[in-house]
C-alpha positions in Angstrom: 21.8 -94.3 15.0 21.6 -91.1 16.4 24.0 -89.7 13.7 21.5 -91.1 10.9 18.5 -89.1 12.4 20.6 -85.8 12.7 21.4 -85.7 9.2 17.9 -86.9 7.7 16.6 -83.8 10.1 19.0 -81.3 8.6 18.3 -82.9 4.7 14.6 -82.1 5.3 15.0 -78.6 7.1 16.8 -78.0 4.0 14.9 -79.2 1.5 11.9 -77.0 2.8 14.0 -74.2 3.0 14.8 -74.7 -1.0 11.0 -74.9 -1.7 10.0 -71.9 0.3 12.4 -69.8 -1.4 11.2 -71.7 -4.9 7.1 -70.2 -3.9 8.6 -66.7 -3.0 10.6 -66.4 -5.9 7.8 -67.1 -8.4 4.4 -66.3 -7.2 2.6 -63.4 -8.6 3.7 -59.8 -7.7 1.3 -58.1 -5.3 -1.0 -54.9 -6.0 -0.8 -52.0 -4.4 -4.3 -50.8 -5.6 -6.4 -53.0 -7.6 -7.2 -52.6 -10.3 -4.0 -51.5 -11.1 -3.9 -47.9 -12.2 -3.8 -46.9 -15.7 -3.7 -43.7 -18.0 -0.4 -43.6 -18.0 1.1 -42.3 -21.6 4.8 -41.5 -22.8 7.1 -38.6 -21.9 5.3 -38.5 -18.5 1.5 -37.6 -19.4 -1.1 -39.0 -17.2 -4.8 -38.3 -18.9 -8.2 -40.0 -16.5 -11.4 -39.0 -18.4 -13.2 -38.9 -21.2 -11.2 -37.7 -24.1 -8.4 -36.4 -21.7 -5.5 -35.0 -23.4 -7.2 -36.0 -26.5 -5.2 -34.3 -29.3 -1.6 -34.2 -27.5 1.5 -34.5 -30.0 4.5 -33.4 -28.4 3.5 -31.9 -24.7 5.2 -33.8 -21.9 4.9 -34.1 -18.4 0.8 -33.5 -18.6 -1.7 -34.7 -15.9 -5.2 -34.7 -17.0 -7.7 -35.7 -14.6 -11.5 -35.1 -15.7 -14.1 -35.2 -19.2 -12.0 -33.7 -21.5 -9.9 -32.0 -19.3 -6.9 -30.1 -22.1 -8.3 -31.9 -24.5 -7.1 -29.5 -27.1 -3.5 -29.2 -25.3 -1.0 -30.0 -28.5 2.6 -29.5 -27.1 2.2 -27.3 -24.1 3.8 -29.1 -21.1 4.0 -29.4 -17.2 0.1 -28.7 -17.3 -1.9 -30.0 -14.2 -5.8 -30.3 -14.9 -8.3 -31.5 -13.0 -11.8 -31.0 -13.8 -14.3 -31.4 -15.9 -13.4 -29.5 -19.2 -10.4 -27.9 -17.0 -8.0 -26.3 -19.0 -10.1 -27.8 -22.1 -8.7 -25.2 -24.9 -5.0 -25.1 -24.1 -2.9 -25.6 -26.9 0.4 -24.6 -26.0 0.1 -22.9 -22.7 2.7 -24.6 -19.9 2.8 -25.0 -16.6 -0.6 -24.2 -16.0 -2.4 -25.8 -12.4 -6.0 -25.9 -12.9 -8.0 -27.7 -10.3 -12.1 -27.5 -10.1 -14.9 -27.6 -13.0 -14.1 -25.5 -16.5 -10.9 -23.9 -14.4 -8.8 -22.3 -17.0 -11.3 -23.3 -19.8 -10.9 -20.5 -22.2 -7.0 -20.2 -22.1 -4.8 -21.2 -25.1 -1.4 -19.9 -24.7 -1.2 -18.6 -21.3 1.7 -20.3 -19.0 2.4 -20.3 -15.2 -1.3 -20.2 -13.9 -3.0 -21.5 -11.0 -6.6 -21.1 -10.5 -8.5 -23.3 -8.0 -12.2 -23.5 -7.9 -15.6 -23.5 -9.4 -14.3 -21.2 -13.4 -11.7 -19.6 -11.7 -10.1 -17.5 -14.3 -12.2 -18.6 -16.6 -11.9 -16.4 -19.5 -8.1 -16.5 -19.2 -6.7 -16.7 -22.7 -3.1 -15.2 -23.2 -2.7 -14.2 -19.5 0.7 -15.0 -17.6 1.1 -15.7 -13.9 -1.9 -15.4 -12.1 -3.4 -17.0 -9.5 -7.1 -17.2 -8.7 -8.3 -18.8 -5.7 -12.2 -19.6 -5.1 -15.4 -19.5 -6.7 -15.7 -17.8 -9.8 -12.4 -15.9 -8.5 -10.2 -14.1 -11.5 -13.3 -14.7 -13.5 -13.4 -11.9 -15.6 -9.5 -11.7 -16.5 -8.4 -12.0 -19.8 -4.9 -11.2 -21.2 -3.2 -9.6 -18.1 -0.5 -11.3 -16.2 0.6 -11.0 -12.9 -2.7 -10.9 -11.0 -3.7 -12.3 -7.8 -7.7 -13.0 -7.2 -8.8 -14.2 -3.9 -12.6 -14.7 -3.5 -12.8 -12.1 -6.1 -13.5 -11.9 -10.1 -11.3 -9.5 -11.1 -10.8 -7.3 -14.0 -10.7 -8.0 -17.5 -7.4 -6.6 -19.4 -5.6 -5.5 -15.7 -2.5 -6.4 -14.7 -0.2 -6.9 -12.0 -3.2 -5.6 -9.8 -4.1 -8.0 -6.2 -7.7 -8.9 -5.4 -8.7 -10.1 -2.0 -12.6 -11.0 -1.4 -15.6 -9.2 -3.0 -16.5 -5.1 -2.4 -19.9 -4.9 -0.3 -19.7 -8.8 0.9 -16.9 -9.2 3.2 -17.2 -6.1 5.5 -14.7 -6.7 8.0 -10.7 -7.3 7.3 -8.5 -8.9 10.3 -4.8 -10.0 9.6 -2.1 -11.0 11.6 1.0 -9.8 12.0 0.4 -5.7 11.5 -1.1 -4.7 15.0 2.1 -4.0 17.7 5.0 -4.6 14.8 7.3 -1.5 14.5 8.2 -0.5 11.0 8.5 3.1 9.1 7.4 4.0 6.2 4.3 5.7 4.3 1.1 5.6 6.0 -1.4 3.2 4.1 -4.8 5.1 2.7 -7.7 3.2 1.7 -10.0 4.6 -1.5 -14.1 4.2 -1.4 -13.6 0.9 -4.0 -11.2 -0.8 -1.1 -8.1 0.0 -2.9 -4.8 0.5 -0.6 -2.3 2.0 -1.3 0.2 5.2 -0.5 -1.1 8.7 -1.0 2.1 10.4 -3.5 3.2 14.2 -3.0 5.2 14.4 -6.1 4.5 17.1 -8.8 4.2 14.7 -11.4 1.0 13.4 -9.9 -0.8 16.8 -9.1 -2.3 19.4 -11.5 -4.0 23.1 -10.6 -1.1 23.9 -7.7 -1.9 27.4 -6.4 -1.0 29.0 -3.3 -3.6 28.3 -0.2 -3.4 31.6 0.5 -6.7 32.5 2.9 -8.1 28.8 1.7 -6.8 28.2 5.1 -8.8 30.6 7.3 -12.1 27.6 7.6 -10.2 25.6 9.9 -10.0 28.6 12.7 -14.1 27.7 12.6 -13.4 24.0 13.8 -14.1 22.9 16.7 -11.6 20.1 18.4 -12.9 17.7 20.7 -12.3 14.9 23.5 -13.6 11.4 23.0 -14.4 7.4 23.5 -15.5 5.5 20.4 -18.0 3.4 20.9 -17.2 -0.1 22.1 -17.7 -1.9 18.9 -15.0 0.2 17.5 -12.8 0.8 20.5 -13.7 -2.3 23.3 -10.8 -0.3 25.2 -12.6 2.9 25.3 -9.1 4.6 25.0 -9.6 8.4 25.6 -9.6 10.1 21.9 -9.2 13.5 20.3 -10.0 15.1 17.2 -12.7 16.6 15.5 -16.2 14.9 14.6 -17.2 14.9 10.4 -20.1 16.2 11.0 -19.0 19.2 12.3 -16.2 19.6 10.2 -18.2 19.3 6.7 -20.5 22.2 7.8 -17.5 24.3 7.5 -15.4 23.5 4.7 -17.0 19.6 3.2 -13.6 18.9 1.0 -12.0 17.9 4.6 -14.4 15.0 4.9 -14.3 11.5 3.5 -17.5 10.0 3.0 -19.0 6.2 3.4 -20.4 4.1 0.1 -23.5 6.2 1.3 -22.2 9.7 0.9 -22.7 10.3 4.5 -19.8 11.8 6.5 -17.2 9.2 7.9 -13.7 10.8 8.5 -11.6 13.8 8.6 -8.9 14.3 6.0 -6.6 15.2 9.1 -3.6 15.5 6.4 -5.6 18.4 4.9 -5.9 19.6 8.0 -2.4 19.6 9.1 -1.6 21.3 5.4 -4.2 24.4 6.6 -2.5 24.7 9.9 0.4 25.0 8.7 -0.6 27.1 6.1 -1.8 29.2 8.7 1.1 29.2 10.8 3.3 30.4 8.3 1.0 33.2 7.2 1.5 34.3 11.3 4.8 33.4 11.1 5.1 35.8 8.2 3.0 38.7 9.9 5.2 38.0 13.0 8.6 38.3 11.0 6.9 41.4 9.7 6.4 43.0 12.6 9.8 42.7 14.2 11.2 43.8 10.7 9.1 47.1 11.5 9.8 47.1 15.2 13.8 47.0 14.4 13.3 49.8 11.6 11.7 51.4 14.0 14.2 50.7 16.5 17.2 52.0 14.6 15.3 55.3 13.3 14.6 56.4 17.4 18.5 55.4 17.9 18.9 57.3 14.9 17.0 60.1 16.5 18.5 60.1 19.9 21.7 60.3 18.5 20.8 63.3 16.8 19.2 64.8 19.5 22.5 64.3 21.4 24.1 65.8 18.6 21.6 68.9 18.8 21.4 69.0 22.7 25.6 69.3 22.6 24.9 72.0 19.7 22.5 73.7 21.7 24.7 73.6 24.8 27.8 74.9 23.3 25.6 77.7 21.4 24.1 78.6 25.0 27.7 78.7 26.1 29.1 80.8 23.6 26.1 83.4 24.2 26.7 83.5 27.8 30.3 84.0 26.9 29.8 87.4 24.5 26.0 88.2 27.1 29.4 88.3 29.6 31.4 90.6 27.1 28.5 92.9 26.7 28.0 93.7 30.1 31.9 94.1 30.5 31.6 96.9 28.1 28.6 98.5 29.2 30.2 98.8 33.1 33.5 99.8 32.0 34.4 103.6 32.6 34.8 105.7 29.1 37.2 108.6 28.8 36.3 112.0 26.5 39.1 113.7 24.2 38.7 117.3 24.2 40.4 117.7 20.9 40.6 121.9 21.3 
């Protein structure tokens, strides 16, 4: 009996084993998302929007996300937009990233951009490899490639040219990574449009080179000076020296650098340095001068004493040789004289 009741219990554990695996097998397949997504199209294109990707042909590996977003895009491929009207009048451009409203509207052919914001580069057409990164930013560029425009519109028709916020709105700069770290190289200048860069000495790069000749003579009127900046510049109030613009510009004003205002900001120290030196070899010059003379005139006294030698050992053997016939005279003036008679 007890045999009979195992077996009916392992038929039934079984038999419900069977139909559980039977529900599992066949019940519906479960969402991830519902409603399930859509847009997707062949050889990889995704388009969301109103007439997204509308007259495609051959362009693969699209995303379109946006009202009309490369809705003129015929075969370019790899393009990313989304936006409304982003990237709108690409045709064959490729690998484009567009991402915010009317990004990359006006470009047709370009390839490898990225612009992110409200129109960045916006009137991009045939331009290659820039980037554009905030409102408005690489607005203005047009056919140039290369460029980099952060928080800045750019410039039609540059190139290869790097943009970082706006002139006259972001007034302060702080980066990491400069302040304490060793490394040679040219000192950095910054123009009056914000422009860095490296100041060139080369030839090819000057015009009107004339000697400085007494050009240099102003900076013996300057007037070097101890002091602190004040603490908004220098929290530290490390001890400073130098020279103050103001002063400086009253006695020769193409050493001073100016503000956006015109008013006197730095010293062009460099220039500076170039006078001195200037200077230093006119004295050096003078100086070399001078001991030339004072050897010449060295030599000519030798020359001088040794002819005075020369004169002082004539003179002495001349006296000498007097004495000697001064001696024979007297001789023959003592001597006794004896008279002939002849008759």
């Amino acid at each position: 009996m007890n045999t009979l009741i195992i077996q009916i219990k392992t038929t039934l554990v079984s038999l419900f084993s069977v139909v559980a695996l039977g529900c599992f097998l066949f019940a519906p397949i479960a969402k991830a998302v519902v409603p399930e997504p859509d847009g997707g199209y062949p050889d990889g294109n995704t388009a969301e929007g109103t007439d997204a990707l509308f007259n495609l042909t051959t362009g693969v590996d699209n995303t379109a996300t946006g009202d009309h977003a490369l809705f003129n895009n015929t075969t370019g491929g790899a393009n990313t937009a989304n936006g409304f009207q982003a990237l709108v009048n690409n045709t064959t451009g490729g690998a484009n990233t567009a991402n915010g409203f009317r990004t990359l509207f006006f470009n047709t052919t370009g390839n490898y951009n990225t612009a992110h914001g409200y129109n960045a580069l916006l009137n991009n057409t045939t331009g290659n490899n820039n980037i554009a990164l905030g409102n408005a930013a690489g607005t203005n560029l047009t056919t140039g490639d290369n460029n980099i425009d952060i928080g800045n519109g750019g410039v039609a028709g540059e190139a290869n040219t790097v943009r970082i916020g706006t002139q006259g709105t972001q007034t302060a700069t702080f980066i990491a990574g400069i302040s304490g770290a060793g490394v040679s190289g040219q000192a950095v200048k910054v123009n009056a449009a914000g422009q860095l860069g490296a100041a060139p000495s080369s030839a090819r790069f000057k015009e009107q080179i004339k000697p400085m000749d007494k050009g240099s003579e102003t900076i013996l009127a300057l007037r070097p000076v101890s002091f602190h900046y004040k603490k908004e510049i220098d929290p530290e109030r490390t001890p400073q020296f130098g020279l103050v613009a103001e002063e400086v510009q009253k006695v020769n004003p193409d050493l001073v650098e100016r503000d956006g205002e015109g008013k006197p900001y730095s010293v062009r120290y460099e220039a500076v340095n170039a006078m001195l030196l200037n200077e230093f070899l006119k004295e050096h010059k003078a100086f070399v001068e001078e001991q030339r003379t004072v050897q010449e005139e060295r030599a000519m006294i030798t020359e001088l004493k040794k002819e005075i030698a020369n004169l002082t050992a004539t003179v002495k053997e001349q006296a000498s040789q007097i004495q000697k016939v001064s001696a024979q005279l007297e001789l023959s003036k003592t001597a006794p004289q004896t008279v002939v008679n002849s008759q």
